[in-house]
N, C-alpha and C positions, 0 to 999 in steps of 0.2 A: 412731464409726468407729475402727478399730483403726491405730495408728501406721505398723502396715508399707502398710495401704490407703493411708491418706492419704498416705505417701510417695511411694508408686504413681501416684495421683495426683495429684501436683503435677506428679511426672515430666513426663509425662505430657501433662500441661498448659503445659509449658514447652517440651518437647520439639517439641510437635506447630508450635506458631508459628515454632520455631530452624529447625525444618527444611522448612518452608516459604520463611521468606527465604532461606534458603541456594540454595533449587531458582531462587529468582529471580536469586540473584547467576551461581548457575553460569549460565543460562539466557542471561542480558545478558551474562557473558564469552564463551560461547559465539559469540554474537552478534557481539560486539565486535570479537573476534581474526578471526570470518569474513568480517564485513562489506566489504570490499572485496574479495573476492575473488566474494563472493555477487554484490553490485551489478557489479564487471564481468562474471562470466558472464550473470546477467539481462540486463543491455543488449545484450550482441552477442548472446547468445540471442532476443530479439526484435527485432534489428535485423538477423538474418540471416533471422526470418521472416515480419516485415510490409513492404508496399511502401514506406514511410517510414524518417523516421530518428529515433532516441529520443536525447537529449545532455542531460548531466546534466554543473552545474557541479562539485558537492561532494556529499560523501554524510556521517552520520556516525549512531549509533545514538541510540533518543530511546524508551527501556523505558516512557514512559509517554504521549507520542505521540499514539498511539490506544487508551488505554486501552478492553479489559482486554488490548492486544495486544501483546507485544510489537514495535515496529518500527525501520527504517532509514529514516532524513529524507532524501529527496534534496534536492536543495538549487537552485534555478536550471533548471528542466527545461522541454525545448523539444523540440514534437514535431512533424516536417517531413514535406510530403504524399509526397515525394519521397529518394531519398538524397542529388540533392544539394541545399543550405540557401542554394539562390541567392534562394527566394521566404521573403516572412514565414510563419514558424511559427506552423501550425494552432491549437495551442494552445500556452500556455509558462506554470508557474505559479512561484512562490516556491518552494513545498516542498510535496512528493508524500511522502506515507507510505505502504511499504509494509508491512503488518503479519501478524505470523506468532502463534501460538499459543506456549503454556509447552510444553505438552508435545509439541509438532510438534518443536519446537527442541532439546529434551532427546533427541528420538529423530535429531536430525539429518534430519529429512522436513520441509522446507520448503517449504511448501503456502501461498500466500497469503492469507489472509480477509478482508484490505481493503485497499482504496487511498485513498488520502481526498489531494482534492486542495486548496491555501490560496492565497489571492492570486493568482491569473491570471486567463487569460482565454482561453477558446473562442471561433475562428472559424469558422462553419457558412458553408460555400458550395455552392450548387446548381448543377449545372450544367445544360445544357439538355434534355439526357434524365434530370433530375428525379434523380441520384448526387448525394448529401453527399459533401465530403468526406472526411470523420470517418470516415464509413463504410468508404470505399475504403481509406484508408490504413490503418486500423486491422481491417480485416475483422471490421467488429465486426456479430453477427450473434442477429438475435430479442433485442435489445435494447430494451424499455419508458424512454422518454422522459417525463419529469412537470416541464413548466414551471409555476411558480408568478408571478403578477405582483405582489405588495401592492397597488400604487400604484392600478391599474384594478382593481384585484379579478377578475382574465382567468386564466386558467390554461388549458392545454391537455394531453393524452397522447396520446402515439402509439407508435408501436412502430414499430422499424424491422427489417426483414425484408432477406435476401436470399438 
């Protein structure tokens, strides 16, 4: 291989990895410097459009989270069937990720692709015409449900429709 090739590439070869981390640093300050202003318009953005209410104790960014995503940890999240928080919250967990893409975030189109929720806990209540809760407050809609049990070896699917 001739000297000026091989110079080429190592270039090259060095180049491609630098400018790689660099796409993730700018990506994660991207993130970082918007992050609270992202998280308060998402919450009042869905807290002006579900019949509940979403409260979030703390937020802060967590680039590896849900990897390969980049995301925002909420931190203390509690979510009420109603707006006002006089009954126990439906669900409330430790920490909600939610996680955005590299190149969503480079284009500034922040589009969700996951939410993953840690340490809490879901209250399902029925009422007498056979409404979840979950349902109503969150209009959550042709939603597939897959419970697993270990313990019985029981599992069930359902889907909920409305």
């Amino acid at each position: 291989m001739k000297p000026k090739a091989r110079k080429r590439l190592i270039r090259f070869l060095i180049l491609l990895p630098a400018s790689l981390v660099l796409l993730v640093i700018i990506a994660t300050a991207i993130l970082y410097f918007q992050q609270q202003r992202l998280v308060n318009l998402a919450i009042n953005e869905l807290n002006k459009q579900l019949p509940g209410e979403l409260v979030v104790g703390s937020s802060n960014i967590s680039p590896f989270g849900n990897y390969p995503y980049v995301s925002i940890r909420l931190n203390n999240v509690q979510f009420y069937a109603g707006k006002q928080k006089t009954h126990k919250p439906i669900y409330e967990a430790e920490r909600m990720y939610i996680s955005f893409s590299l190149p969503d975030i480079l284009k500034q189109q922040y589009r969700v692709k996951a939410i993953v929720l840690r340490n809490g806990h879901l209250d399902l209540v029925q009422d007498n015409s056979g409404n979840l809760n979950v349902v109503e407050a969150l209009r959550l809609r042709q939603i597939k449900l897959y419970w697993q049990q270990t313990v019985t070896r029981g599992n069930w699917t359902s889907t909920l429709k409305k």
